[in-house]
C-alpha positions as CSV (number, residue, x, y, z in Angstrom):
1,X,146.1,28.7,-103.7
2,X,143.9,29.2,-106.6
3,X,145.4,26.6,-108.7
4,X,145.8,23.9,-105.7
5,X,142.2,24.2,-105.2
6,X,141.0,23.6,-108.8
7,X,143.8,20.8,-109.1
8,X,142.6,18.9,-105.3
9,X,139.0,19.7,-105.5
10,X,137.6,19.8,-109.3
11,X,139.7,22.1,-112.4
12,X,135.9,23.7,-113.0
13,X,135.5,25.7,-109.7
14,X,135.7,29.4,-109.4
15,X,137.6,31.1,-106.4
16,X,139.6,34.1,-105.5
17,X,141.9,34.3,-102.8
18,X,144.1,36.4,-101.6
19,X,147.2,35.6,-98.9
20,X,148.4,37.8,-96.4
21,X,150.7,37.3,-93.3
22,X,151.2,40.9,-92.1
23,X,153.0,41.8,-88.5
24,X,152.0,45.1,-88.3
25,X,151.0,47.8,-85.2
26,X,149.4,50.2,-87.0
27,X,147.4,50.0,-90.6
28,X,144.3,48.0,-92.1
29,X,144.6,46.1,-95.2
30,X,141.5,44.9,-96.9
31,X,140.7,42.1,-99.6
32,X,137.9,43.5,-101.7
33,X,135.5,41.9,-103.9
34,X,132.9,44.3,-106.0
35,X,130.2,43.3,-107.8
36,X,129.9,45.9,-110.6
37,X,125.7,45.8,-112.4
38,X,127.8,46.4,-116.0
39,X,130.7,45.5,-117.3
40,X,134.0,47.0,-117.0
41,X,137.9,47.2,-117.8
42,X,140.3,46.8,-115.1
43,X,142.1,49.5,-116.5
44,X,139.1,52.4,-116.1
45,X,138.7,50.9,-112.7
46,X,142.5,51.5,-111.9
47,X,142.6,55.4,-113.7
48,X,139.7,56.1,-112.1
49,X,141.0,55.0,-108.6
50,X,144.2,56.7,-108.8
51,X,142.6,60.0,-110.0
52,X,140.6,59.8,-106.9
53,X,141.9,62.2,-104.3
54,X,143.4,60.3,-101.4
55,X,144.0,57.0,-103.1
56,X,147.0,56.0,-104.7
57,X,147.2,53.1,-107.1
58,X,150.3,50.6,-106.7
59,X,149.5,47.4,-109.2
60,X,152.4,46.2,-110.8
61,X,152.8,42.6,-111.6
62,X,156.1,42.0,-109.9
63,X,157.4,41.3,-106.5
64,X,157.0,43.9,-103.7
65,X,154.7,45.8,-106.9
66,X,151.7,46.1,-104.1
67,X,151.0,48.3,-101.4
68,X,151.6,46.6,-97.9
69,X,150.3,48.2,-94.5
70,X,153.5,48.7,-93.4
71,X,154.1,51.5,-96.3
72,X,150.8,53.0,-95.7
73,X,151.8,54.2,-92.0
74,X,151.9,57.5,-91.1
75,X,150.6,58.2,-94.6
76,X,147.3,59.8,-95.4
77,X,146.6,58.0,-98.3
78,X,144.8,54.6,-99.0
79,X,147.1,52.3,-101.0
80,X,144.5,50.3,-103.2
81,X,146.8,47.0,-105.4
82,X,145.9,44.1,-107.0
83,X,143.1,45.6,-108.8
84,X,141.9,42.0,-111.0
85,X,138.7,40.4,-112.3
86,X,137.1,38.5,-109.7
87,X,136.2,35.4,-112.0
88,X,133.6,34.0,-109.7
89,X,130.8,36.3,-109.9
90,X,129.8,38.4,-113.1
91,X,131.2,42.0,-113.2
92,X,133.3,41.1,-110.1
93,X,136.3,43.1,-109.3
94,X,138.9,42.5,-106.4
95,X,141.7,44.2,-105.1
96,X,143.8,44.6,-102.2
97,X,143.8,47.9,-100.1
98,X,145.6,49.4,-97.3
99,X,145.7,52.5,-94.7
100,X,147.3,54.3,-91.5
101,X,144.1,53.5,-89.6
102,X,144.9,55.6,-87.0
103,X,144.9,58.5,-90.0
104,X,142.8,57.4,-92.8
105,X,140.1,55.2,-90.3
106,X,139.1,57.9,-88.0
107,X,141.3,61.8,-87.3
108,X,142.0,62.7,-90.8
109,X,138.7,61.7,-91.9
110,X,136.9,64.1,-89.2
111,X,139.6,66.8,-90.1
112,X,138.1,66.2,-94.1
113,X,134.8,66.4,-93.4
114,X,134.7,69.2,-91.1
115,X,136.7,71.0,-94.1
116,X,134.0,69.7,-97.0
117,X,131.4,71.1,-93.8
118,X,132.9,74.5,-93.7
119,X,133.9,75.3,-97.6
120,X,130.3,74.6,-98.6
121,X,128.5,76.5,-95.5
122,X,127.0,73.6,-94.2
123,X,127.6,74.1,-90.7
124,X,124.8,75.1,-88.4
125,X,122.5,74.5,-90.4
């Protein structure tokens, strides 16, 4: 896509894109684009994602090496892939993200936070 547009429309303008035809019942999946104030690696970016409790980094440069919603169902964590510099902004970062939404978007998310709530004596106050 990328390389279609520069080559019908003019070589000197900046996109990202991202394609996705997905049949799926049950899971979100997100393109992402971040605008960072600094600079940053991709790879800090990545190790800090997948140290992050509840996300799991799948980016591998191959085919079928990114998470699809289809492998995020019934799971509780949030597949985040395609982790890349977006080349159109400065500091820009996107990447490709996925999640049970009936898990991740709404019950285990009240489950966590009533947890955090409880082991930090929050509640009723």
């Amino acid at each position: 896509m990328v390389n279609e547009t520069k080559k019908i429309l003019d070589n000197k303008i900046d996109l990202t894109a991202t394609c996705v035809r997905l049949p799926v019942l049950v899971s979100h999946a997100e393109s992402v684009n971040i605008e960072f104030e600094k600079p940053f690696t991709v790879e800090k970016v990545r190790e800090a994602l997948d140290n992050f409790e509840g996300c799991k980094v799948i980016d591998e440069r191959s085919d079928g090496g990114y998470s699809t919603p289809i492998e995020a169902e019934g799971r509780d964590e949030t597949f985040i892939s395609r982790i890349r510099e977006d080349k159109t902004i400065n500091n820009g970062l996107n990447m490709w993200i996925v999640s049970d939404n009936l898990l991740r978007g709404s019950a285990l998310n009240s489950v966590e936070i009533a947890e955090t709530l409880i082991k930090n004596n929050f509640y009723g106050k």
